[in-house]
N, C-alpha and C positions, 0 to 999 in steps of 0.2 A: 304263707309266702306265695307270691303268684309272677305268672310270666305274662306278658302280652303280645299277643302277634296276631299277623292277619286270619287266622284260622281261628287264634282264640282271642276277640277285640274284650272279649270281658274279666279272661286272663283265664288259665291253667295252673292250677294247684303246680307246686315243687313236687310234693309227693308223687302226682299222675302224671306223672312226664314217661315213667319207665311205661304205662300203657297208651302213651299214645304215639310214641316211637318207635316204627317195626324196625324188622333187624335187618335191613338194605339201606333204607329211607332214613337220615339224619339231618334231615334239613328243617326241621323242626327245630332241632337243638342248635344246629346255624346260627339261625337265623336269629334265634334269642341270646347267642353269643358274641353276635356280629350288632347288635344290643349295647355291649355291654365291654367290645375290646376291637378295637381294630389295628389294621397294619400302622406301624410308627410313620409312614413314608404320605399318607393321609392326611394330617395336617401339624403335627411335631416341625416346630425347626431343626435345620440341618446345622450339625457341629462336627465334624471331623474328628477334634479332639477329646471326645466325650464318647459313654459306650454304646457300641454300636451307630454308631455317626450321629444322633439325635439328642437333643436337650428335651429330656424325660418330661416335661410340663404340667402334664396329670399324671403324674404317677408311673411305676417301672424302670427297667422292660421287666414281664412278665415272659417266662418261657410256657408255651401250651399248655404243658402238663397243670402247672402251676393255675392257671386260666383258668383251663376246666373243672381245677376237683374243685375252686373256691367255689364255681356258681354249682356246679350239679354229681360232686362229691357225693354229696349226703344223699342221693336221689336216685341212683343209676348206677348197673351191675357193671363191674370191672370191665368186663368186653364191650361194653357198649361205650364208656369213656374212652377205651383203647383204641375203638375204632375210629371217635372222634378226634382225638388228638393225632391220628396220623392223618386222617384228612386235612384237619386244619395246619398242621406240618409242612402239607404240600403248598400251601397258600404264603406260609410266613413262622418266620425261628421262631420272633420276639414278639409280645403284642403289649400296645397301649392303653391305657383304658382310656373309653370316650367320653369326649368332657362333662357329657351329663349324664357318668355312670353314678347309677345306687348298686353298691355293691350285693352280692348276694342274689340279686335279681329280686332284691325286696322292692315292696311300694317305699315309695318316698317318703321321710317319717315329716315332712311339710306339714302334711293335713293329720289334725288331730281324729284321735278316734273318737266317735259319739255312743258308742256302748262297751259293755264289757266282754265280749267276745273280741269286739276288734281290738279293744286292747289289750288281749291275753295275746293275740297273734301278734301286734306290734312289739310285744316286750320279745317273744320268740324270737322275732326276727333280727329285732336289733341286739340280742344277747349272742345268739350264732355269729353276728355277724363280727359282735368285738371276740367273740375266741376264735373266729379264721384269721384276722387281723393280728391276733397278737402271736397264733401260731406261722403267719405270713412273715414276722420280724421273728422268729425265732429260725425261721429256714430262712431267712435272707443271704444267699452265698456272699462270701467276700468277693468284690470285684463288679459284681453285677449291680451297676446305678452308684458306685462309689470310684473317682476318679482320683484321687490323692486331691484329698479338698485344700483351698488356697491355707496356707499358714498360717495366718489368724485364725484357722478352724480347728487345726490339726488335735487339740486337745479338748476337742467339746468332746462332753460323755453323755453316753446316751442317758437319758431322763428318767427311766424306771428301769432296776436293776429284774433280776432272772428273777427273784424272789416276787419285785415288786408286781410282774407279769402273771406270776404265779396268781396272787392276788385276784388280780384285774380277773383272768380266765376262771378263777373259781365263783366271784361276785359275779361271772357272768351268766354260770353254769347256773347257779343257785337261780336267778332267776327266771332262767329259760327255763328249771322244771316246774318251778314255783306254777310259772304261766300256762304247763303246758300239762301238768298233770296233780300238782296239792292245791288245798284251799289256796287261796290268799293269804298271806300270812305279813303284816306290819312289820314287825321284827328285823325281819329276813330280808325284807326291802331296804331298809333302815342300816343295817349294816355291811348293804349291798354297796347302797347309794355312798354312802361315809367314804370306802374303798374306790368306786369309781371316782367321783369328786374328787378326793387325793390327786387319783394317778391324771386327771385331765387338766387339772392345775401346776402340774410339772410337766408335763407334756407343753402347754401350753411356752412356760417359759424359754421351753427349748426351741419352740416352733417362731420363736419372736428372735432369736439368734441364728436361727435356720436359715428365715427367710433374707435377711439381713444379710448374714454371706454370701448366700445365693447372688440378690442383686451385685454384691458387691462384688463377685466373681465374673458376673454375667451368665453364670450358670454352668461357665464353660467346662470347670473341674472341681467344683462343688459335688460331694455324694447327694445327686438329688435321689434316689433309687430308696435309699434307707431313710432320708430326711421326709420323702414324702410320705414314706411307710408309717412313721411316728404320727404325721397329722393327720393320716389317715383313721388310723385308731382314737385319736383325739376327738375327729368327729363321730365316728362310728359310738366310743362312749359316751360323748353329749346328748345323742341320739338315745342309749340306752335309759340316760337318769332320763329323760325328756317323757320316754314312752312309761317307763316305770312310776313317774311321780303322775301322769296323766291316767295313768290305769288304779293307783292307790284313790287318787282324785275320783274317779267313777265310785268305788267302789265304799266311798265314804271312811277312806281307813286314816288313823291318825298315822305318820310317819315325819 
């Protein structure tokens, strides 16, 4: 997983973030956040009666904390998160993500990978990336991006139950060790992919009834907060079989 910015135009490992950030200087990590989430007030349309005056459009609101541990969690010692999320604090509550966010501060899984290295990193990336997503809907507070959606909504259920989550985040884990530390193993893929597939095929349905309210609301008090959460994961999983059947493909494996 890499980052890109003017210091580093060829990108910066996730890993080597904690040593290229001293402990004054965060504008490194700024600047790769400011990437990846900006103020709602930017280019979101204004709505009054929706939270925090904004019609969510990509996704959120996002409170800092929430911001930061997605992209650089996994990466960087609690003081140095803590320092950032008060800085970015002083800037703004809530943040958006920007229309041409990839989450995670991954490469964009567009371009295929041409060896087997790249694809053991592409599976990584896009396997983390569906269990912050689906850990992202499992913290989703009430209230935050849900408005009392119009009445034709009011009884839509969410699409994959606690269990089905359950799933998803294990299929996902299996394969991000798979990639990242066992052979390659068929199998493992095979009943990765079966599980993903499912859950993105119900997702899917919901996401075709999502939107559908949405318009017909005008967005005004539609839950876009949770609804865009669900197709986010949606993509993030397509992402996953996408990289996984492209990395069995390299590697000549039948699945």
């Amino acid at each position: 997983m890499k980052f890109y910015t003017a210091d580093y135009p060829d990108g910066i490992r996730a890993e080597h973030l904690s040593e290229a950030v001293s402990d004054t200087d965060l504008d490194l990590l700024k600047e790769i956040f400011f990437q990846f989430y900006e103020d709602p007030q930017n280019q979101l349309p204004y709505d009054k009666e929706n939270e925090w005056g904004y019609l969510w459009i990509y996704g959120g609101p996002y409170y800092t904390s929430e911001a930061v541990d997605d992209l650089f969690g996994s990466y960087l010692p609690e003081e140095t998160l803590d320092r950032l999320i008060s800085e970015l604090e002083s800037v703004c509550a809530v943040w958006s993500p920007t229309p041409d966010d990839h989450p995670d501060g991954s490469e964009s899984f567009d371009e295929e990978p041409t060896s087997t290295d790249d694809a053991r990193e592409f599976v990584r990336s896009a396997a983390q990336q569906v269990r912050a997503r689906v850990e992202a809907l499992r913290n989703h507070p009430p209230g935050i991006g849900h408005n009392h959606p119009p009445e034709e909504t009011e009884q839509t259920e969410a699409p994959l139950t606690n269990a089905d989550l359950d799933e998803v985040s294990a299929a996902a884990g299996a394969l991000e060790y798979a990639a990242a530390d066992a052979p390659a193993d068929a199998s493992t893929a095979s009943r990765a992919l079966s599980v993903l597939r499912a859950a993105s095929a119900k997702i899917r349905g919901y996401a075709d009834k999502f939107i559908v309210a949405a318009v017909t609301a005008a967005g005004a008090r539609f839950g876009l907060g949770e609804g865009e959460l669900w197709i986010a994961l949606k993509t993030s999983i397509d992402d996953l079989v996408s990289a996984t059947s492209k990395w069995m493909e390299l590697l000549n494996l039948p699945f």
